[in-house]
N, C-alpha and C positions, 0 to 999 in steps of 0.2 A: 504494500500500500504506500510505502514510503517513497516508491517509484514515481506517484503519481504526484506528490509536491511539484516538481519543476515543470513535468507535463502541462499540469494545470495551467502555473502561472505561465506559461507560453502561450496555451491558447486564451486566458483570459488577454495577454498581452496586443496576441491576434485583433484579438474583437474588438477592443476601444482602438487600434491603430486603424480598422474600418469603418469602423462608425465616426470616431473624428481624426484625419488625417494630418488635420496641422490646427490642434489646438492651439486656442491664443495667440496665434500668429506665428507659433511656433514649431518644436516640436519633440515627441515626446522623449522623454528619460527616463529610464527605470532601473532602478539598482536591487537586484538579487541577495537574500542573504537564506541559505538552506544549510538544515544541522538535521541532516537524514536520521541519526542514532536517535535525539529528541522525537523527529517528526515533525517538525516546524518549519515553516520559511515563511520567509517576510518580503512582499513586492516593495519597492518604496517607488511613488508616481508623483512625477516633476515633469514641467516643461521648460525645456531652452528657449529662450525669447531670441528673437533677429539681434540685439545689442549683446549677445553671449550671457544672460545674467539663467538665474534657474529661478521657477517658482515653484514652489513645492505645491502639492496638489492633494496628496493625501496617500496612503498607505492599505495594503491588504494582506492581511497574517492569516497563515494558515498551519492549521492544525489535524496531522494524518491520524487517527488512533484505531484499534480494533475493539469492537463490540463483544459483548459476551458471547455472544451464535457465533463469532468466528466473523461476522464479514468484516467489513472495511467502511471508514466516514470520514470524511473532509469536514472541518468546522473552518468556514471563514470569518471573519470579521473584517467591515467595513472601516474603513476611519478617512474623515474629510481634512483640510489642511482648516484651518478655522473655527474649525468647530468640533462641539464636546462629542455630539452623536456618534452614535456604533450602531452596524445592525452587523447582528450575526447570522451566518445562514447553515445549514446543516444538510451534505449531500452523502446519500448513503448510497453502499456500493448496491447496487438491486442489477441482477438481471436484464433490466431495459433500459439502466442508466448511462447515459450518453454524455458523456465527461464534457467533450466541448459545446455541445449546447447547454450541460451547465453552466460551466467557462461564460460564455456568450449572456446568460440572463444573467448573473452575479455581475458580469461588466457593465451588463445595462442599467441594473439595478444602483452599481457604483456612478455610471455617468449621470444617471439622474440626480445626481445629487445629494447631499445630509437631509432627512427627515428634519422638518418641520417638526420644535418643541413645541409640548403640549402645555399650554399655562396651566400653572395649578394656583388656584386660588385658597385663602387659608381660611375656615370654615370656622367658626365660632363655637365652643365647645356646649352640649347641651348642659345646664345644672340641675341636678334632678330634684326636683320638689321634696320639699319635708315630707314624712311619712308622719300622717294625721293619726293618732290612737281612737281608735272608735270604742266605745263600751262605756 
């Protein structure tokens, strides 16, 4: 399963270099870091600007591990340059699963952008009424 780290990140790499070919005016940069014995690897996404500068963009870790039954799961997590948001996603190895159209909805999912925070509003606590003695 640990095979599938760098696979992945290539075709996840594939799929945003199709969908956007010269981000920002630019274009893209990606720095690999894989520790197969772990099961980890880390994308890091940046774009070179035409004035040589890099903007960082945001990052995708991922996590190879084995399930109790013996298969195989990829856990990704999201992460935007800016912002706090994470989404994580969770692809199990199944019989009909198709690694690079993974790849490819995780990218899309990444290109979309960080989720929108949910405001939380703070609630006022109830006080609970005196307990009346009856009798």
């Amino acid at each position: 399963m640990n095979s599938r780290l760098l696979s992945f990140l290539s075709d996840f790499e594939r799929a945003l270099q199709a969908d956007d070919p010269s981000p920002d005016d630019g274009s893209w940069q990606t720095s690999r870091a894989v520790n197969y014995r772990s099961g980890l690897a880390r994308l890091q996404l940046g774009v070179r600007l035409p004035d040589q500068g890099m903007k960082n963009r945001g990052s995708v870790l991922l996590q190879s591990y084995m399930l109790a039954d013996g298969s195989g799961c990829l856990k990704a997590q999201l992460n935007w340059a800016g912002s706090e948001a994470t989404v994580m996603h969770s692809i199990f190895a199944k019989p009909d699963c198709s690694w690079k159209t993974e790849a490819r909805r995780l990218a899309a999912t990444w290109m979309a952008g960080a989720p929108a925070h949910v405001a939380v509003t703070a609630v006022e606590p109830m006080v609970a009424e005196p307990a009346v003695a009856v009798g």
